[in-house]
C-alpha positions as CSV (number, residue, x, y, z in Angstrom):
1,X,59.7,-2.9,62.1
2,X,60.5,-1.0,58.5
3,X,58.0,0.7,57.0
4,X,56.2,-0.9,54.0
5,X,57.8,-0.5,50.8
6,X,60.8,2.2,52.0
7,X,64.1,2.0,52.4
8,X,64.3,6.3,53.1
9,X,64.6,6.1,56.8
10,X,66.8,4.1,59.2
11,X,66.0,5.4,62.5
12,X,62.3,5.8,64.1
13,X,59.2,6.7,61.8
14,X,58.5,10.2,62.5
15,X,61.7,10.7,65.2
16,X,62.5,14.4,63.5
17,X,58.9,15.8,62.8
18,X,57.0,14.2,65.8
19,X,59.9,15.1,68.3
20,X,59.1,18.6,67.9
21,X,55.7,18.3,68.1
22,X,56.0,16.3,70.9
23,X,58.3,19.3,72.7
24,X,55.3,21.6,71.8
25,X,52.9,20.2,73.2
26,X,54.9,19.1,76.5
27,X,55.7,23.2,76.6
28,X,51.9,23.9,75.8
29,X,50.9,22.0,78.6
30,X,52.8,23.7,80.9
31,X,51.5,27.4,79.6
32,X,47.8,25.8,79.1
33,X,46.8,25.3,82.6
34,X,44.9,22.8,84.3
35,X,41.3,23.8,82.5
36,X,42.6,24.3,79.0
37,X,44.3,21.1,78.9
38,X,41.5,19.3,80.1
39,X,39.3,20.8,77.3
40,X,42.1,19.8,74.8
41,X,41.4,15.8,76.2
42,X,38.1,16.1,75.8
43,X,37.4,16.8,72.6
44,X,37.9,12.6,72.1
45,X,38.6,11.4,75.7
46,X,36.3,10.6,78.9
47,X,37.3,13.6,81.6
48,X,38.2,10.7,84.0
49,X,40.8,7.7,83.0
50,X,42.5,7.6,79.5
51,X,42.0,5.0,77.6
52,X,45.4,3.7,77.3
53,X,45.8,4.0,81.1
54,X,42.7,1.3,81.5
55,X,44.5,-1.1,79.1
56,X,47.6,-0.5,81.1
57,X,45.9,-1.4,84.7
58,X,44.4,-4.5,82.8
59,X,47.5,-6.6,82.9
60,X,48.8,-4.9,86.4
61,X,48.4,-6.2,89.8
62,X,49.5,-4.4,92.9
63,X,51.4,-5.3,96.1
64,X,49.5,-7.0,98.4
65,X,49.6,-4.6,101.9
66,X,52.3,-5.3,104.1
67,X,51.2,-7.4,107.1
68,X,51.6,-5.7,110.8
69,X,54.5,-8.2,111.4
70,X,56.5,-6.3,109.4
71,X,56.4,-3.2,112.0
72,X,56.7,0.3,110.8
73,X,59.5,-0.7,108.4
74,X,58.6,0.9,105.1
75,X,58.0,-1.6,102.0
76,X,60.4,-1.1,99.1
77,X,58.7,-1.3,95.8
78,X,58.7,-4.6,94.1
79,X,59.0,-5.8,90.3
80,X,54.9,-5.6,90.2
81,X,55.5,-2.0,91.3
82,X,58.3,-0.2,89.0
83,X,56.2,-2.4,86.1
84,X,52.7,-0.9,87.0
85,X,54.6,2.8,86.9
86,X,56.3,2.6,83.8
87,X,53.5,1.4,82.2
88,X,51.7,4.2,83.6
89,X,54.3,6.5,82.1
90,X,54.1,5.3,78.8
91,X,50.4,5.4,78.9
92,X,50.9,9.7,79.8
93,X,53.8,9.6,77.0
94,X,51.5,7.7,74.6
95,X,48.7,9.8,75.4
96,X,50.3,13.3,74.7
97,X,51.4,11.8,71.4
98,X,47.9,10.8,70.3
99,X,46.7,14.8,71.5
100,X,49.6,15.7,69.2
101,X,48.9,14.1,66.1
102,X,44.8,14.9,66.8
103,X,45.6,18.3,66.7
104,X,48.2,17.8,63.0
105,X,45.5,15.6,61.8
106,X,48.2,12.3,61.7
107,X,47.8,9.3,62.7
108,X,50.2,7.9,65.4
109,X,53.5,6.1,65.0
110,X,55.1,4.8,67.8
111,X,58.5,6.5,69.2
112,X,59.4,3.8,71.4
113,X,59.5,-0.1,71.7
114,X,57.1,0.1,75.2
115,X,54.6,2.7,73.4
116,X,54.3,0.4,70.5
117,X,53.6,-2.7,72.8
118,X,51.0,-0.4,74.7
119,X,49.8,0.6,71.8
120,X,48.7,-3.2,70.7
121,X,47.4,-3.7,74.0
122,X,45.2,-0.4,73.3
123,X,43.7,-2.2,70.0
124,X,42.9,-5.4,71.9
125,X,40.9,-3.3,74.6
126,X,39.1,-1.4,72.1
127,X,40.8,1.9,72.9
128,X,43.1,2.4,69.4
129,X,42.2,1.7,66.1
130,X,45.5,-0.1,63.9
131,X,44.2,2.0,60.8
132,X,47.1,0.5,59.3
133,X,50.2,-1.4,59.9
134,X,52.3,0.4,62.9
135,X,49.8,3.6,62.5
136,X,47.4,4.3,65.3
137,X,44.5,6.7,66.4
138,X,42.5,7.0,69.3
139,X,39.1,4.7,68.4
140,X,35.9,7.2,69.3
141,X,38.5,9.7,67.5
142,X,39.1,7.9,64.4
143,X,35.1,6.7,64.2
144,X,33.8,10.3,64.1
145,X,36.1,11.0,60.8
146,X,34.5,10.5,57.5
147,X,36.4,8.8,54.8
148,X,37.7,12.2,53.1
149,X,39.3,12.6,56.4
150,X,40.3,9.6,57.6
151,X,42.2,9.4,54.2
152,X,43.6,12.8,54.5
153,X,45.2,11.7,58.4
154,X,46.9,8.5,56.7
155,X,48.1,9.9,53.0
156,X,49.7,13.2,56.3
157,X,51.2,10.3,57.9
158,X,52.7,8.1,55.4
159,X,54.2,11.9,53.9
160,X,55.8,12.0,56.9
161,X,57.2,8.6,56.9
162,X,58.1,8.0,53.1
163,X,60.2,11.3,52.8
164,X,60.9,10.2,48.9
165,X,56.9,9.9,48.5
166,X,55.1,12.8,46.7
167,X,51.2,12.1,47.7
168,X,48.9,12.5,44.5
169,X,45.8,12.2,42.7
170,X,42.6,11.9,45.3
171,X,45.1,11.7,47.7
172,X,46.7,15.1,46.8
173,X,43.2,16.6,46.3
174,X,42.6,16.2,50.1
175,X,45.6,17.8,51.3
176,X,45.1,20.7,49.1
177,X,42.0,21.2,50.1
178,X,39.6,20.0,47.0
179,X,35.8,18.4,47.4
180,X,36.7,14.7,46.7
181,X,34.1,12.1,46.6
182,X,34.3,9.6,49.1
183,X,34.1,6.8,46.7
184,X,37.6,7.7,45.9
185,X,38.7,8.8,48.8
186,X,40.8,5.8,49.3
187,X,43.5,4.1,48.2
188,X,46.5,6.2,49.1
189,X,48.3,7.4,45.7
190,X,51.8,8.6,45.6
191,X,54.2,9.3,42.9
192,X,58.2,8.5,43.0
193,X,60.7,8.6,40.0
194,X,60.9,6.3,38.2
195,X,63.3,3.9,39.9
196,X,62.7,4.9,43.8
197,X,59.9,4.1,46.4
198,X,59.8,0.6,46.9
199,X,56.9,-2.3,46.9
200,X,53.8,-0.8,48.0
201,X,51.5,-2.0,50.8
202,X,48.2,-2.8,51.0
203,X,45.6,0.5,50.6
204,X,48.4,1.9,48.3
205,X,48.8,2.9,44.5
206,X,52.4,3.8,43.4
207,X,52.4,6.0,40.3
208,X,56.1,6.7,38.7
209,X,57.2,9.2,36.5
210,X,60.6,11.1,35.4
211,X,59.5,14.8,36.0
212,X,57.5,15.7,39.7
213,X,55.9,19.1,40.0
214,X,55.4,18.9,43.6
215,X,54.9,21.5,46.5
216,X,54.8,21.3,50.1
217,X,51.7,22.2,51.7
218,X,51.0,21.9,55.0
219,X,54.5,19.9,55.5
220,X,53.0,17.4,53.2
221,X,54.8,16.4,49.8
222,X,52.0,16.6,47.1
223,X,52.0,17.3,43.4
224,X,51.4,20.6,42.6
225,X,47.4,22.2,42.8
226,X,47.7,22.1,38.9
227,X,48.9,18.5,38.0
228,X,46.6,17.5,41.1
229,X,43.5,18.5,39.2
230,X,44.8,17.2,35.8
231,X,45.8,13.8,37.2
232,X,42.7,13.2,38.5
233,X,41.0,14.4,35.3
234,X,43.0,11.6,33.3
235,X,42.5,9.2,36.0
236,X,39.1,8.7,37.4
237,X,35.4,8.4,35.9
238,X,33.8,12.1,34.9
239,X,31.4,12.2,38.0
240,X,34.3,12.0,40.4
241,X,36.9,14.0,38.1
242,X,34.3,16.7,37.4
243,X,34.1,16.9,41.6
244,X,37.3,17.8,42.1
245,X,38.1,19.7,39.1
246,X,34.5,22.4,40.1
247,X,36.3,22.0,43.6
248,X,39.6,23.4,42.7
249,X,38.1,26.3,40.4
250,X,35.8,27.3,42.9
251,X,37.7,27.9,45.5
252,X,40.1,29.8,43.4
253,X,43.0,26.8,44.3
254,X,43.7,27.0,40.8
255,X,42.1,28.4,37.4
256,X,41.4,27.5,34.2
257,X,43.9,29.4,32.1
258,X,46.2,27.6,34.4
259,X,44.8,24.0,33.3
260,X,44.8,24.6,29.8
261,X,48.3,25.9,29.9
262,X,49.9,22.8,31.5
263,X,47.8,19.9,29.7
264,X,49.2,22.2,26.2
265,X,52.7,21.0,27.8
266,X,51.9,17.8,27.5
267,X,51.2,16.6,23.8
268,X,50.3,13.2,23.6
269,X,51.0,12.5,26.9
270,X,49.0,9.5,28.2
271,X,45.2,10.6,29.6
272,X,45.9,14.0,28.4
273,X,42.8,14.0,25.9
274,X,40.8,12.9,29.1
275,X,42.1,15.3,31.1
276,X,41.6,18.0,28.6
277,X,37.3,17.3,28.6
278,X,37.4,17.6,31.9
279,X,38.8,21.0,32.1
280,X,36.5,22.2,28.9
281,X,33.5,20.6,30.9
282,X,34.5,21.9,34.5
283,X,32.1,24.8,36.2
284,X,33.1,26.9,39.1
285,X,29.3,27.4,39.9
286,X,28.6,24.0,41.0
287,X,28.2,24.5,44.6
288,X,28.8,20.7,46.0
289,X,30.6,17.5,44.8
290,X,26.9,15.7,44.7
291,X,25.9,18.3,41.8
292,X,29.2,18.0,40.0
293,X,29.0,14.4,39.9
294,X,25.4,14.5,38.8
295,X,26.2,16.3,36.1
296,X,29.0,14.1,35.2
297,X,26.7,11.1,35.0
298,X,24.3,13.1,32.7
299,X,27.2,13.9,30.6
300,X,28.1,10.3,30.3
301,X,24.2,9.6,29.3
302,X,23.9,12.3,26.6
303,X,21.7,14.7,28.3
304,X,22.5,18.4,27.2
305,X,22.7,20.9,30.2
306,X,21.1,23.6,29.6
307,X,22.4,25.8,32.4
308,X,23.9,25.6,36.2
309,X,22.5,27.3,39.0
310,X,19.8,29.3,36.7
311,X,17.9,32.3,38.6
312,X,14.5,32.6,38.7
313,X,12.5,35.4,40.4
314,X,10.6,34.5,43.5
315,X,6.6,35.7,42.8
316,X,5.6,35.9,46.0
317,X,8.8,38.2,47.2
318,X,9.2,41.0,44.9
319,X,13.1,41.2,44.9
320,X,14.4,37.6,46.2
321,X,15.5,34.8,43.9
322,X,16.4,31.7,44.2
323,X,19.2,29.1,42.1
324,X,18.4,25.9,40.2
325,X,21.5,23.2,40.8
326,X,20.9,21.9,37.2
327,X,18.6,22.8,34.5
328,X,17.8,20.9,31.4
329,X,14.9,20.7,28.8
330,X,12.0,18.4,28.0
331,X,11.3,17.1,25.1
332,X,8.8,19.8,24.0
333,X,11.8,22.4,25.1
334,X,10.4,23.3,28.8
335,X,12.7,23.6,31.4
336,X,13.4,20.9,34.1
337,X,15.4,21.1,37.0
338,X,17.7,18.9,38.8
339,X,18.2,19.4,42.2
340,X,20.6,17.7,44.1
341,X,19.6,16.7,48.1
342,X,22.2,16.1,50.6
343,X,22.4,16.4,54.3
344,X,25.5,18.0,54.0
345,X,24.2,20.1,51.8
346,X,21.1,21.5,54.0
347,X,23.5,21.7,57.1
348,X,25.7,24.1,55.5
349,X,22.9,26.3,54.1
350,X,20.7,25.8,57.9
351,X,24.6,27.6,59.2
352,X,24.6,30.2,57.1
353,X,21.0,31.2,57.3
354,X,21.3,30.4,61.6
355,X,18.4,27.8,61.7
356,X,18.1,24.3,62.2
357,X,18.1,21.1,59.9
358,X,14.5,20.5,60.2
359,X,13.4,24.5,59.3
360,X,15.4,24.4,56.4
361,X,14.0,21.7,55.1
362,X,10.7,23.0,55.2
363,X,12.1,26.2,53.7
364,X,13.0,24.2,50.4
365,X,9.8,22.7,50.4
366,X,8.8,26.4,49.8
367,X,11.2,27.5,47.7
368,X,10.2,24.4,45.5
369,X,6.6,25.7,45.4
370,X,7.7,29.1,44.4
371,X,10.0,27.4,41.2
372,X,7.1,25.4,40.1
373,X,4.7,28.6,40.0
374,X,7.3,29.2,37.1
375,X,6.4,26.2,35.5
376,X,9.7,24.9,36.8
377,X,9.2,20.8,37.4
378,X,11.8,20.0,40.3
379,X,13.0,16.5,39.9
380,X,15.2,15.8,43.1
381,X,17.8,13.0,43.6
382,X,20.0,12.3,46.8
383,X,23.5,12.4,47.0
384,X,23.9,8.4,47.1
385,X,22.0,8.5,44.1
386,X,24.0,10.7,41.5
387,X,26.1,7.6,40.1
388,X,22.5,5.4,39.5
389,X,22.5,5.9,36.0
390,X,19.2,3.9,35.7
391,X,17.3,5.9,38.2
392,X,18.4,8.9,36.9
393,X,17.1,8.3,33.2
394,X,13.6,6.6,34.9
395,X,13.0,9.6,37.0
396,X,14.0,12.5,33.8
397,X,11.9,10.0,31.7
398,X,8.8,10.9,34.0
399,X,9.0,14.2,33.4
400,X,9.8,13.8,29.6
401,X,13.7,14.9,29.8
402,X,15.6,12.0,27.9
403,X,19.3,11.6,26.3
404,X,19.9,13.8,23.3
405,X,19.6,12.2,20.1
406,X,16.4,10.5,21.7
407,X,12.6,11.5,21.9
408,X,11.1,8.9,24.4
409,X,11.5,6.0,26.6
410,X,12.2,3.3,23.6
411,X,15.8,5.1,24.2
């Protein structure tokens, strides 16, 4: 079976890159020991049966037992029994493979004729997921990923299969590292010159261009940190370009000087004007994609920001302070904040602070009621909710914050 739109490779998808993985993990296993490889199954598996061994035994019968007629004379093993056993086998094979590409965050491609027909027999018990055509994961594996992930294991794989792919935009974002929103999350992107890669399949965008600025990361082929930000600035709306652009800067993956410097390469280049506001808008002190994006939608309303992440003393507490996601003004000039809800968001601040979900929570219910003794108004929104331009504008509206240029709800 070729690949979809590729002519690169004439033997087996991932034969060079999965073989030695493969060796690892058959040399790990003998180094591991019993409990450590156990642990390793675990992490997606039942302790008991695997999964693929279950499908396996579904379409095997055994021997019936030799009747006492037949004396002590030992039974040679029959068609039913060298089928059972080397389905068996590719069941272990299979499942080492799947451990492998778990632990490289890929998606499986079968190595071998018989793991590819166990493999479909696998998807028809309910075992593996076909997350696309001849790539497979382990199902209660591939369920517990979120999108951002689950793209991330395929754009891996299809790196690894496509050697003349570079993977880009959103795609690119995720192997470097970069907060993308899950809305664009998928479809794959790659980039090829001009006159290679092929047709693409379905789940796919091809970009081509003369000049690729790529790097390898992680063994992955992906445009460079730089043209990753700066593609996605000329390519998606401001919400989700302002996401990953905050993303890259915060995390010090790339910087501004380094921005402006490439997009001054390119005059006249298509998107560069885009790409350009983006940059000039981007803030390394949004702390989440939910905030970035709301601000994006603001933007695109006309609201003025008046700061990010303002400080504001805490009157009860001498000393402590606490940060507003995203400040603007009412009508009469009084600050409003913005805040931003997310359960991501309040499981990553209960980690750091050692509590659980439900006590911090009820700590930000506090910490609102400390901002409001400012005079503060907190308007909140959830993250679903930062691309609802209507809601946002009904619930600013309520607390008399409305698009510059504009003095009341007729707006």
């Amino acid at each position: 079976m070729r690949p979809e739109g590729t002519e690169d490779r004439a033997s087996t998808p991932f034969e060079e890159p999965f073989a030695a993985g493969i060796a690892a993990a058959r040399a790990d296993s003998g180094r591991m020991g019993a409990p450590a490889a156990s642990a390793a199954r675990a992490r997606t598996n039942p302790p008991s049966v695997s999964p693929l061994a279950c499908a396996t035994n579904q379409g095997a019968t055994m021997p019936e037992k030799p009747s006492s007629a037949a004396g002590s004379q030992r039974p040679q093993p029959g068609p039913t029994t060298q089928t059972a056993a080397r389905q068996a086998s590719h069941a272990h094979a299979a499942d080492r493979h799947l451990d492998v590409a778990e632990r490289r965050r890929l998606c499986l491609v079968a190595t071998s004729p018989g793991e590819s027909r166990l493999l479909r027999r696998g998807v028809q018990a309910g075992a593996i997921t076909c997350v696309r055509r001849g790539m497979f994961s382990r199902t209660g594996y591939w369920e517990q990923l979120d999108p951002c992930e689950r793209a991330l294991h395929m754009a891996r794989t299809l790196s690894l299969r496509h050697r003349s792919w570079v993977i880009s935009h959103a795609s690119a974002a995720l192997v470097h590292g970069m907060g993308v929103p899950y809305r664009i999350a998928s479809p794959i992107h790659f980039v090829t010159h001009s006159r290679g890669g092929g047709r693409p399949g379905p789940g796919l965008v091809h970009h081509r261009c003369d000049t690729l600025e790529w790097d390898v990361f992680d063994g992955v082929q992906a445009t460079s940190p730089v043209r990753t930000v700066c593609d996605c600035a000329a390519a998606y709306p401001l919400p989700d370009a302002l996401a990953i652009a905050d993303s890259a800067l915060r995390s010090g993956i790339v910087t501004r000087e380094q921005l402006e410097a490439h997009l001054a390469g390119r005059p006249g280049s298509r998107g560069v004007a885009r790409s350009r506001r983006v940059v000039a808008l981007a803030d390394s002190r949004a702390e989440s994609g939910g905030e970035s994006a709301a601000r994006g939608t603001l933007i695109e309303l006309g609201y003025e920001i008046y700061d990010l992440q303002l400080v504001v003393d805490d009157l009860e507490a001498p000393g402590r302070t606490h940060r507003l996601d995203i400040v603007l003004r009412d009508s009469a000039g009084r600050l409003v904040a913005l805040e931003v809800d997310g359960r991501v968001k309040y499981e990553r601040l209960a980690e750091a602070e050692g509590i659980d979900s439900v006590e911090m929570m009820m700590r930000e219910r506090q910490r609102e009621a400390r901002v409001t003794a400012h005079g503060i108004p907190v308007v909140r929104i959830s993250g679903k909710d930062v691309y609802d331009k209507d809601l946002i504008k009904r619930r600013l509206a309520a607390y008399g914050v409305y698009p510059q240029g504009t003095n009341g709800p007729s707006a």
